[in-house]
DOPA-887442 format. One line per field, with one value per residue (C-alpha): x negated, y, z negated. Coordinates in steps of 0.02 Angstrom, whole numbers, plus 50000, padded with zeros to 5 digits. Each point is the difference from the previous one (the first is absolute). Example, Ala and Ser with C-alpha at 12.3 -4.5 7.8 and 13.67 -1.06 7.14 Angstrom:
2
px: [49385  49931] $
py: [49775  50172] $
pz: [49610  50033] $
This chain:
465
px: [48491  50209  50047  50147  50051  49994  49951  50048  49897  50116  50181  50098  50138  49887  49928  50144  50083  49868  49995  50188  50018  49850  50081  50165  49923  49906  49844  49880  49989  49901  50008  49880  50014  49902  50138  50094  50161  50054  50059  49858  49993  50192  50087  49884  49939  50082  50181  50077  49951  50021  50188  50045  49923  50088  50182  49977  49923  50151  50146  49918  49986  50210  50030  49928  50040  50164  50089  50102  50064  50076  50092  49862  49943  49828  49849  49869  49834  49851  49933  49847  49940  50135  50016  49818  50049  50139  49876  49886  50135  50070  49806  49986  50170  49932  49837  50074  50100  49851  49943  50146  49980  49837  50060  50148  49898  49835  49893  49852  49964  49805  49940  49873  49888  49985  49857  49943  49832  50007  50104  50135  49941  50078  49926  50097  49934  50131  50023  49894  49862  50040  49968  50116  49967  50128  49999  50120  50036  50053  49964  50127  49946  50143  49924  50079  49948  49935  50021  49888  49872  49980  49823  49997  50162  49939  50170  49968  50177  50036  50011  49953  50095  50048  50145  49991  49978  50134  50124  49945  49979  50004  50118  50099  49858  50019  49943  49929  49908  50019  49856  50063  50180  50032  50129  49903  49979  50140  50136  49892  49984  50185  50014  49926  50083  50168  49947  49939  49823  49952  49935  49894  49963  49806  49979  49868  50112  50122  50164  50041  49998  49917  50066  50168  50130  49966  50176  50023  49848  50059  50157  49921  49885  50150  50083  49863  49971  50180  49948  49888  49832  49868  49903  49807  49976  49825  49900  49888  49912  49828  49980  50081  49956  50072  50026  50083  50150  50020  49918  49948  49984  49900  50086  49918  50125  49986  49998  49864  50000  49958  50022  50152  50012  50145  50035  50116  50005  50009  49924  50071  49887  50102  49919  50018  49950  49837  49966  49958  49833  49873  49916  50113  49830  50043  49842  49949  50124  49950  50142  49973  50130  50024  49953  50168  49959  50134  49984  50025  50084  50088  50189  49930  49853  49811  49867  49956  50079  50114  49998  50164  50061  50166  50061  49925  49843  50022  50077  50178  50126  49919  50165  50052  50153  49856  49899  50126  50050  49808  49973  50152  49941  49811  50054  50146  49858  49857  50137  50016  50165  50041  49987  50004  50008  50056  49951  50093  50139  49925  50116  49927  50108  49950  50103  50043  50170  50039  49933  49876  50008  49943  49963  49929  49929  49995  50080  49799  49931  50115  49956  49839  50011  50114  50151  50164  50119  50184  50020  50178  50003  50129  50022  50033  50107  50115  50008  50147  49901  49880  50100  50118  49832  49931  49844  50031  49788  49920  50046  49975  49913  49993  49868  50055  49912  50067  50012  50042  50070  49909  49983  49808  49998  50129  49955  50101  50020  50155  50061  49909  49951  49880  50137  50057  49856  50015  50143  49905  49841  50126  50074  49804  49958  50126  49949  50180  50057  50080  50155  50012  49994  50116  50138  49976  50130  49930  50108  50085  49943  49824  49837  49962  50140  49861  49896  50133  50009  49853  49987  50155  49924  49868  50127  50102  50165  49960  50165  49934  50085] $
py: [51410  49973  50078  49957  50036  49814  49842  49830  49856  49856  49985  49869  50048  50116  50097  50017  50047  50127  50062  50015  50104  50121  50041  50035  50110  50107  49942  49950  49797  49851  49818  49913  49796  49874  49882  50028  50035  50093  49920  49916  49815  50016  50037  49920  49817  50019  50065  50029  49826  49891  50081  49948  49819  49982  50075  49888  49827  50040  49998  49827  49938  50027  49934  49859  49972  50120  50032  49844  50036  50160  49899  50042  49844  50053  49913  50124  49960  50110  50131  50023  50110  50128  49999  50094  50100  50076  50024  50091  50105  50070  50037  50107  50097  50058  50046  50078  50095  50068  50087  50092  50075  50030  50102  50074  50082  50030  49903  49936  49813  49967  49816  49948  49941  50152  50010  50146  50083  50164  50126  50037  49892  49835  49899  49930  49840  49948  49814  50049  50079  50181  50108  50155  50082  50085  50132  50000  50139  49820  49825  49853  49812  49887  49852  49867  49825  49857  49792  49967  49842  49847  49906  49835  50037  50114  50050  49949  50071  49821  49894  50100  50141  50166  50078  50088  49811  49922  50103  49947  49811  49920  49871  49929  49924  49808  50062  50174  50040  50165  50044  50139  50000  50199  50079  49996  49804  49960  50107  49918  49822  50015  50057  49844  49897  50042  49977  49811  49993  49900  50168  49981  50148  50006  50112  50001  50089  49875  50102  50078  50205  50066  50161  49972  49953  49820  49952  50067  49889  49838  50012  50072  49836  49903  50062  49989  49818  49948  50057  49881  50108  49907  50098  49939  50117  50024  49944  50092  49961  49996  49956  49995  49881  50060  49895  50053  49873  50030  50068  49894  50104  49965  50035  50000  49995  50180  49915  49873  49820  49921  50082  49947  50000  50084  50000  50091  50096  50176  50080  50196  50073  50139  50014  50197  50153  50151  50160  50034  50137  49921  50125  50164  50078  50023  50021  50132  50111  49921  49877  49831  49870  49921  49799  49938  50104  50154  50173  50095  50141  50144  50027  49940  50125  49883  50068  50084  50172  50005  49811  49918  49817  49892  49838  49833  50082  50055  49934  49951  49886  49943  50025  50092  50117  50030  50082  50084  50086  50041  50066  50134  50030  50026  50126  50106  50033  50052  50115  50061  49926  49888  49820  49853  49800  49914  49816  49916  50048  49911  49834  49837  49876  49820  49970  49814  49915  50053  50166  50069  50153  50122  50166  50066  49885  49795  49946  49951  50164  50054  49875  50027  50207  49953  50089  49932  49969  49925  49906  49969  49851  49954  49869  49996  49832  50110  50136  49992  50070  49874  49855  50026  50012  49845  50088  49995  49955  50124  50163  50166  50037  50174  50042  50166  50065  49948  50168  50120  49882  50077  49859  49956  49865  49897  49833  49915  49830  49975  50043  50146  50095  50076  50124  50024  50023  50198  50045  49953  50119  50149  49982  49961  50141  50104  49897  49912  49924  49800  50060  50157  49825  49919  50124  50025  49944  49872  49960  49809  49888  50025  49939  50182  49955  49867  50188  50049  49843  49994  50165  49955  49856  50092  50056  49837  50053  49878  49954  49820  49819] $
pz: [50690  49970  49841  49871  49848  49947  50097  49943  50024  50009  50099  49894  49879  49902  50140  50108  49872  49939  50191  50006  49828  50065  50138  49932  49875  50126  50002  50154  49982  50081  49954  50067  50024  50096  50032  50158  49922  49839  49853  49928  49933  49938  50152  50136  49895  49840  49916  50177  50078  49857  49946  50182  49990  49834  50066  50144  49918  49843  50138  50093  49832  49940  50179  49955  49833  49960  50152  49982  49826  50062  50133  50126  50107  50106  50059  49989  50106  49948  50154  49915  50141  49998  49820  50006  50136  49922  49853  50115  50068  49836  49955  50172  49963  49845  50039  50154  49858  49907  50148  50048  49798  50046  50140  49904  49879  50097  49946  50100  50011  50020  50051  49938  49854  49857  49922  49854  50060  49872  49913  50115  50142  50078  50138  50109  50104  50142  50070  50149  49899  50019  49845  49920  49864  49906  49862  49849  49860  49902  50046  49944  50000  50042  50067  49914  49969  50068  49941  49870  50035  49916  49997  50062  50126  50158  50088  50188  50054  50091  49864  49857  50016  49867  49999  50180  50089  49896  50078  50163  49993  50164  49936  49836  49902  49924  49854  49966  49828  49908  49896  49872  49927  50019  50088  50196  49961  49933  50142  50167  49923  49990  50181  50039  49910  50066  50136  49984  49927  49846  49873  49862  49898  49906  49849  49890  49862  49902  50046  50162  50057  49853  49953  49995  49863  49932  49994  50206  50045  49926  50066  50163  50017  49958  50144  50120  49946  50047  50170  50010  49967  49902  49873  49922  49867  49888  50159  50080  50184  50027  50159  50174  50158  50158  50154  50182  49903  49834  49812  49867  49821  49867  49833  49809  49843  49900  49863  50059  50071  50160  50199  50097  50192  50079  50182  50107  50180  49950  49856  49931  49875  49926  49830  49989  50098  49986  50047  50139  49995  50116  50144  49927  49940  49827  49954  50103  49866  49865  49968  49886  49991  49838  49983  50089  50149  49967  50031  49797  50018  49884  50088  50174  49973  50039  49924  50148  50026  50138  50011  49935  49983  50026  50018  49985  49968  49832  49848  50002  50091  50173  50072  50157  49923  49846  50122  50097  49798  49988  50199  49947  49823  50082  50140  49886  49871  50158  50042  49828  49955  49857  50003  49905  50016  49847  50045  49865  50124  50178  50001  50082  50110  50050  50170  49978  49976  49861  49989  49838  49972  49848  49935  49846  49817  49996  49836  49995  49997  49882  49893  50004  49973  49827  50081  49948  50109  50058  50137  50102  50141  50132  50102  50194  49980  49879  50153  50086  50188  49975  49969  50142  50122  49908  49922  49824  49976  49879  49856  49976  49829  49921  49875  49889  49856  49846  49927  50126  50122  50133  50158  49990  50141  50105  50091  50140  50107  50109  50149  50079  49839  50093  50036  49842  49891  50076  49876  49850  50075  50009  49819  49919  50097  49898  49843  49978  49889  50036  49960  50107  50133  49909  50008  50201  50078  50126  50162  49997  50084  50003  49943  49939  49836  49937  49972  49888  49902  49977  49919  49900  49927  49909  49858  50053  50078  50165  50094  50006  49983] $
């Protein structure tokens, strides 16, 4: 029986991660993962591949559309075929990547399915059958999540499909359906669309990606409605027919009324993400989820001793760079460091054209807790960068309490936000204030001055016409 110090059950962001730390810190680590590479659902069906199908659909899309204002004159023609492949190929570099870490910092990989048979004990069921079972001083779950269902729509993967089939559609659909206006949804119907397909996004909710800033969605739906997506909110579907050609939906008013028929070749349901538990055994150490299906824990600690949490599969953020804070948080404290996540921190991006991005408290929570606050906005059509690139679509809005001044949230759409959101994480982290921002010097030109303005206009010094 192989013995380590801690054995991970899952090899996506969390658990490689997890493995990695381990090893740097000395101690004898195993992830073990049933998929044939590392990297879990982000890097092998979701982050990775859909980042590349976005990079790649965005730059057929300005050929099309921009190119020719910037004195550019090109006839694109779609290669739909290498267009996955060099999707694919990216995917294989980095999981290729993962393994040389592995290696790097000993830690051994173990295929297979994990499963939880007793204190300190971890069966291990390879592809071909062939059982392992492995002994751990600590145990860390890290197995993610998985697409939640929907009744009435059974994904098929042909013409049904979640998010793992949508980024590997045979062809441009006619018109492809969305069911679910969240983030997944919303990024691959615009893949599609840029590339040619009639989109029409589903929610049952009246207002798109709930959770973030009110203000950011309108405009965001704005935005994606110029692009021609279609959106059919307060409806919910109840059904779903699938033929070898095409999908027709059944869909009920929220607010009551009669069915409508929709029809269209392709069908995404993206209406959210679960944990993933099923067949890890949880019960053999007495572990309950709660209702939702999550693993409760006290700083990663189950209720199990010697069994710890991360991830997707308990409460927080289902995002990948959420559970790569937790997998380092998780091993640092097994090894008897301190460690700490503060999740008001963990930003959240939405990959599209423009770019959302945001970090910390909607002006709606703060409403709602009775916290005054200030508020400072800046435009990307009054940003220098972004007009002479011709994205001027979008703000940057800086919430600050009203007394202290201290910068509570920040919310973003424009041109790649996604990698600017990371300043504002570094100065909540040190609890600034908006004008420690303000009085930054920020380099000219750049979209990274619409930060400072921002910040400036929350006591109303904004360099603005």
């Amino acid at each position: 029986m192989a013995q380590y110090d801690v054995v991970i059950i899952g090899g996506g962001p969390g658990g490689y991660n997890a493995g990695i730390r381990a090893g740097q810190l000395g101690l004898k680590a195993a992830v073990v993962e049933k998929r044939g590479t590392l990297g879990g659902t982000c890097l092998n069906v979701g982050c990775m591949p859909s980042k590349a199908l976005l990079h790649a659909s965005e730059l057929y899309a300005q050929a099309n559309t921009e190119f020719a204002t910037l004195g550019i004159e090109v006839t694109p023609r779609l290669n739909l075929p290498q267009m996955m492949q060099q999707k694919t190929d990216s995917v294989t570099a980095l999981t290729k990547g993962i393994e040389l870490l592995f290696k790097k910092n000993k830690v051994d990989w173990i295929k297979g399915a994990g499963k939880i048979t007793g204190a300190g004990k971890v069966e291990v069921t390879a592809e071909d059958g062939a059982v392992t079972t492995l002994e751990a001083k600590n145990i860390v779950i890290a197995t993610g999540s998985e697409p939640a269902g929907l009744p009435g729509v059974t994904v098929d993967q042909e013409r049904i499909v979640d998010s793992t089939g949508a980024l590997s559609l045979p062809e441009v659909p006619k018109h492809l359906v969305v069911i679910g206006a969240g983030i997944i949804g919303l990024e691959l119907g615009s893949v599609w669309r840029r590339l040619g397909a009639k989109v029409t996004v589903v929610e049952f909710l009246d207002r798109i990606t709930p959770g973030m800033d009110a203000e950011t969605a309108k405009t965001f739906q704005r935005a994606l409605t110029k692009q021609g997506i279609e959106f059919r909110l307060g409806a919910k579907v109840t059904a779903a027919k699938a033929t070898k050609k095409n999908v027709t939906l059944t869909l009920e008013p929220v607010a009551g009324g009669e069915a409508q028929s929709l029809e269209a070749d392709y069908v995404l349901l993206a209406i959210g993400r679960r944990p993933f538990t099923d067949g890890l055994g949880l019960e053999s150490v007495g572990i309950e989820t709660d209702k939702r299906g999550f693993i409760p824990t006290d700083h990663f600690r189950t209720s199990a001793p010697g069994v710890w949490a991360t991830g997707d599969v308990i409460l927080g953020p289902m995002l990948a760079h959420k559970a790569e804070e937790d997998a380092v948080a998780c091993i640092e404290t097994i090894a008897g460091k301190y460690a700490h996540v503060d999740y008001n921190l963990v930003p959240s991006v939405v990959y599209t054209a423009p770019e959302v991005a945001w970090v910390g408290k909607t002006e709606e929570q703060l409403k709602a807790e009775g916290r005054a606050y200030k508020s400072g906005k800046f435009p990307f059509s009054a940003n220098s960068r972004a007009k002479i690139n011709h994205e001027t679509e979008g703000f940057v809005k800086v919430l600050a309490d009203a007394a202290t001044d201290e910068i509570l949230g920040v919310h973003m759409i424009g041109p790649q936000v996604g990698e600017l959101i990371g300043e504002y994480c570094v100065a909540m982290a040190f609890r600034a204030a908006s004008e420690d921002v303000a009085r930054t010097c920020h380099p000219h030109p750049t979209r990274s001055e619409a930060l400072r303005q921002a910040a400036m206009g929350v006591e109303g010094w904004t360099m603005q016409a």
